[in-house]
N, C-alpha and C positions, 0 to 999 in steps of 0.2 A: 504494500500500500504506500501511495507515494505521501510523505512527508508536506505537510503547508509552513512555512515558515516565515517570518516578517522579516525587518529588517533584523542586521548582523553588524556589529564593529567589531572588527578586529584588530587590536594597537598592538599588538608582537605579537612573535612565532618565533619560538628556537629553532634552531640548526637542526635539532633530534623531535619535532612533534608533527601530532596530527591534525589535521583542523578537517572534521569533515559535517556539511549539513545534508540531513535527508537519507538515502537510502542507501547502506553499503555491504557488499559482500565480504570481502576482507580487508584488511590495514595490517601495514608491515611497517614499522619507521624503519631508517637504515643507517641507525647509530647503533654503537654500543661503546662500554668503557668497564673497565677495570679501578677499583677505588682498594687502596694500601691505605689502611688507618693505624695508628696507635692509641694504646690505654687514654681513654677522654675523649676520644671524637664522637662525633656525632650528637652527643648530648643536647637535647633542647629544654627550655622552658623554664622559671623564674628559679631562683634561690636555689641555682645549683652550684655545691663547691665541690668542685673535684682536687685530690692532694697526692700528684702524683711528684715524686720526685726524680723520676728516670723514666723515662718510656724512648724506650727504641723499637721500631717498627723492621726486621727483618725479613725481605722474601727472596724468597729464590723460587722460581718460576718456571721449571723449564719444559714444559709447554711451550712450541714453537706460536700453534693455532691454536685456542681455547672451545671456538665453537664457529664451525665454517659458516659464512654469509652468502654463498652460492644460492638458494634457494629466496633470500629475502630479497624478493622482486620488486 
């Protein structure tokens, strides 16, 4: 069933998203990333105290490819 829609403003779009109105079969973005964190990242929201006195973040990776993108069309 086709979708009715009004108007649309769009003020940004990242590099990696999707913007789609109405009717769709599939959606593939075609980003991806890799995130190395250490002890305290990611943390959100008021009154947080983190008491970290060392944190080193070590990787060794050796994975050439993680996860092929051939198919994300």
């Amino acid at each position: 069933m086709p979708a009715k829609v009004g108007v649309v403003k769009v003020i940004t779009l990242s590099s990696s998203s999707i913007f789609n109105i109405g009717d769709v079969y599939h959606m593939a973005p075609k980003a991806w990333a890799k995130t190395f964190a250490g002890g305290g990242s990611f943390n959100t929201g008021t009154g947080i105290k983190i008491d970290i006195n060392r944190s080193n973040t070590y990787v060794n990776d050796s994975e050439v490819v993680d996860q092929s993108s051939i198919n994300n069309a």
